[in-house]
C-alpha positions in Angstrom: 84.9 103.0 117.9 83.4 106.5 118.6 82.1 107.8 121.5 79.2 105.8 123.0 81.7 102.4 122.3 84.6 104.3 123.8 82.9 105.4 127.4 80.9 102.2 127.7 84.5 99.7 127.6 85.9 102.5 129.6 83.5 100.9 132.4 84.6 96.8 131.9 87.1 97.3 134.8 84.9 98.1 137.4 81.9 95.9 136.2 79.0 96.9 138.1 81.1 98.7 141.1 80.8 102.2 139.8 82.6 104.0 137.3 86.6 104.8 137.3 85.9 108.4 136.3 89.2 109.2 135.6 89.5 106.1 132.8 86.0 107.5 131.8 87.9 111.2 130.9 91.0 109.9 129.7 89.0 107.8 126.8 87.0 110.8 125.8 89.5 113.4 125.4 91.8 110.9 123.8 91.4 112.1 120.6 92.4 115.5 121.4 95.7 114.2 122.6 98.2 113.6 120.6 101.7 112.0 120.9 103.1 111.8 124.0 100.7 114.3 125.4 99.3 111.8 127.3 102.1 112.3 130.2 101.0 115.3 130.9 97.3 113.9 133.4 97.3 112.1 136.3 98.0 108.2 136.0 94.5 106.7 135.7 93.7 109.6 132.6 96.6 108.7 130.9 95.8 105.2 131.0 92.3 105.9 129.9 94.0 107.6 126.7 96.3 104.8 125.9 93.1 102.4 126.2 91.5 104.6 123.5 94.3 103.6 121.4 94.9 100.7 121.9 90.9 99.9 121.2 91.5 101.8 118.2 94.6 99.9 117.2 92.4 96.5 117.8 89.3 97.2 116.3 91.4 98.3 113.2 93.2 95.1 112.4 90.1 92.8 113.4 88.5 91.4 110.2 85.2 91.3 111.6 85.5 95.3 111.8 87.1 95.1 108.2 84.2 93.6 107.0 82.4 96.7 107.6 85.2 98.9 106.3 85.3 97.6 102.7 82.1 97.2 102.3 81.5 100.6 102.6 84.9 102.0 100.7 83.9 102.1 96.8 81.3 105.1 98.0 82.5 106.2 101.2 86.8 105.6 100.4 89.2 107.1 103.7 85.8 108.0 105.8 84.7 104.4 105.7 86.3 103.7 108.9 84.6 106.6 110.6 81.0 105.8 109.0 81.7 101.9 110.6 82.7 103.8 114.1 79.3 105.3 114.1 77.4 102.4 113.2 79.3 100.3 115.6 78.2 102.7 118.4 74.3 102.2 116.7 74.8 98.5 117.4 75.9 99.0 121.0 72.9 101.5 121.3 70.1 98.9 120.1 71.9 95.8 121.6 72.5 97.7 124.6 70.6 95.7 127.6 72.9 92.7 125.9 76.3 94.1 127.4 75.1 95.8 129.8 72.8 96.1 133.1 72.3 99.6 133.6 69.7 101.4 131.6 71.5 103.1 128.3 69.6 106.3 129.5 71.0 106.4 133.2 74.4 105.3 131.4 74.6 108.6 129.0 73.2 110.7 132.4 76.2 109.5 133.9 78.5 109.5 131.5 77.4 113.1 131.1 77.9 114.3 134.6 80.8 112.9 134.9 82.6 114.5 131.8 81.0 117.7 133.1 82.6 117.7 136.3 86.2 116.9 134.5 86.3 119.8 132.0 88.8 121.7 133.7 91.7 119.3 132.7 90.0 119.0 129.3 91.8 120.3 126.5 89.6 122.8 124.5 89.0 121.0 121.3 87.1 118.1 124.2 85.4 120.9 126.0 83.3 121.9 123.1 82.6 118.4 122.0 81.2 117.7 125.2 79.1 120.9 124.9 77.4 119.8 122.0 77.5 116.1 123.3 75.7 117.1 126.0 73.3 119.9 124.9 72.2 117.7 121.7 72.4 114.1 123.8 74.4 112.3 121.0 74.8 109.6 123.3 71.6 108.4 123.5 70.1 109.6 120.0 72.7 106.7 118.4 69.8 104.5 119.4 68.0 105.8 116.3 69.4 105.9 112.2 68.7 109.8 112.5 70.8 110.1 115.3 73.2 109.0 113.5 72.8 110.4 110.1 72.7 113.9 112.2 76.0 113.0 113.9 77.9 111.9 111.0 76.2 115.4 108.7 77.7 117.3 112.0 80.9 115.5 111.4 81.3 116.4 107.7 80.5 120.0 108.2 83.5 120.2 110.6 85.8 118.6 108.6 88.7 120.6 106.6 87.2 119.5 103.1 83.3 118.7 103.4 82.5 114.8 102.6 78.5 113.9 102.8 79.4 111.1 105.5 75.3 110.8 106.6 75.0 109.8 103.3 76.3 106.3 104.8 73.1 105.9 106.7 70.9 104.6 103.5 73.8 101.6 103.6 73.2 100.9 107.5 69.1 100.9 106.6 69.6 98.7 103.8 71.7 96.3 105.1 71.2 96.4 108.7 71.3 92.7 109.6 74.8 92.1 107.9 76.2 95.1 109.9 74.8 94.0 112.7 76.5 90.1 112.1 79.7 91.9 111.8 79.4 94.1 114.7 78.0 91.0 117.2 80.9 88.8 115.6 83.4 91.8 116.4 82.6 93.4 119.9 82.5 90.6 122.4 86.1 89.8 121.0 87.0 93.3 121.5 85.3 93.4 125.3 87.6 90.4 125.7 90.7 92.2 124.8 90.0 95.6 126.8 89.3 93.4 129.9 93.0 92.2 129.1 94.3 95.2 128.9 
């Protein structure tokens, strides 16, 4: 899952009681911390960073979220996994008002302000992500294809050896309503299994 996916199941355990801002930071800077690192924040952003995980572990043994994967391996090979993350997050974008009750744009406005006002216990790599996040509104440009061609094109040029990942977006266009089955197949199961958690 990338980011949009990330924050929004970050939210399932306080339903429509606010957000557990704390769980929100621990899922974003996840990424950025690696190992055991986790010990080092409070209690609630650790947590948040072994949900991440544990999402990530889920999502990438469920064959729904396979589906996805191999279709798009012959072209896209080890990045195929990161290209399905994105589109995953496209799905949540447009499907949006179907998993949730607060307006996507009041969500990423949120979201926003609340990672803003928890970057001094972000490591640095998460500071400058949320920079950009931020001052380019990634969250809610992954309602569009662009948006997400110009996110994964952003993703390739920071990589150590450049791959044209945005070239993935022709395969979303053309096949939208089979991505779409395997995201709607995959993501209540995976809401399931974070309110488990």
């Amino acid at each position: 899952m990338n980011f949009l996916a990330h924050l929004y199941l970050a939210c399932l355990p306080k339903g429509q009681a606010g957000y557990d801002e704390e769980l929100l930071v621990g899922n974003f800077i996840a990424d950025s911390v690696k190992g055991n690192k986790y010990q080092l924040f409070s209690p609630t952003i650790s947590r948040g960073i072994l949900m991440h995980r544990q999402v990530d572990y889920f999502s990438d043994h469920n064959p729904f979220y396979l589906q996805s994967v191999h279709r798009l391996q012959p072209a896209h090979g080890k990045y195929s996994g990161i290209i399905t993350d994105m589109f995953y997050d496209y799905f949540l974008a447009i499907n949006w008002n179907t998993y949730s009750s607060i307006d996507l744009r009041k969500f990423c406005d949120d979201a926003y302000r609340i990672l803003a006002s928890h970057q001094d216990v972000m490591p640095e790599e998460s500071r400058t992500i949320l920079e950009y996040m931020i001052k380019h509104d990634w969250l809610y440009s992954y309602r569009e294809t662009e948006g997400i061609r110009r996110a994964l094109n952003g993703m390739s040029k920071r990589m150590k050896y450049y791959f044209p990942m945005d070239n993935g977006v022709s395969e979303l266009e053309n096949n939208e309503s089979m991505y779409n089955r395997h995201f709607s197949a995959f993501f209540p199961l995976l809401i399931e299994h974070v309110k488990q958690y």
